[in-house]
N, C-alpha and C positions, 0 to 999 in steps of 0.2 A: 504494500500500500504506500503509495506517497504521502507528502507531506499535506498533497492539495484536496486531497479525496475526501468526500465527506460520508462521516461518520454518522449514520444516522439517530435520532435518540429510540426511538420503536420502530419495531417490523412489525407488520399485519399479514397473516397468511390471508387474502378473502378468495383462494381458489374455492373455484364452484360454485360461490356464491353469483346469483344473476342480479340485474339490471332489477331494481333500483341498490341494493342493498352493499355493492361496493361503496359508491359515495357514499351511504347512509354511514356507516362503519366509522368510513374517512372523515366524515365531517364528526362523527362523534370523537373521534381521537384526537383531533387537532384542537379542540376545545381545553383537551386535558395540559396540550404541553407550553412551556414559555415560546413568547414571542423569541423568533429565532432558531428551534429545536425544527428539526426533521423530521420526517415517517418516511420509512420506505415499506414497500407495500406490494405485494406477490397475488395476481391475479390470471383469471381466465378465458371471465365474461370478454370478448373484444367489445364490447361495448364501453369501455371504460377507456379505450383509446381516443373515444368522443367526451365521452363524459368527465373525465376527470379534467380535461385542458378546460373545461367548460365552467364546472365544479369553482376550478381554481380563479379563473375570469370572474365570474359572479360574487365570489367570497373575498378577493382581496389576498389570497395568499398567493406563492409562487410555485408553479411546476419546476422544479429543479431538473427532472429527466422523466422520461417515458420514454420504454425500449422494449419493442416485441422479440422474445426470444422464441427459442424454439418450442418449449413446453409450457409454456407463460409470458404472462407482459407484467414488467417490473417496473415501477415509478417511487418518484422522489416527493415529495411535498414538504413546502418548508410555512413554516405558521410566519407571517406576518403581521398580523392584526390580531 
């Protein structure tokens, strides 16, 4: 790991969870941590390739990263507000 890579404060498993209920999850966790803390966050739904930039839009926080892999799509979220 380098010195620049960031560390996230929680991971959320929400595989298999569908559409509405990855955001629902997201938006609950980011309530819990300081402004400035992370969630990284391990999903399925491809739904959430729309919805979380969206998510993030609406809410005031920042998408740090969104990346479809091969067995999942993994994002970043950082609480701002």
């Amino acid at each position: 790991m380098t010195t620049t890579e960031l560390v996230p404060t929680l991971t959320l498993d929400l595989k298999g969870l569908l559409c509405p209920m990855p955001v629902v999850r997201i938006a609950q966790a980011v309530k819990k941590l300081q402004i400035g803390e992370t969630i990284e966050a391990l999903a399925t739904d491809p739904g959430v390739l729309a919805d979380i930039p969206a998510w993030a839009r609406t809410t005031g926080n920042e998408l740090v990263s969104l990346e479809k892999r091969s067995s999942d799509i993994r994002f970043v979220v950082k609480r701002t507000k």
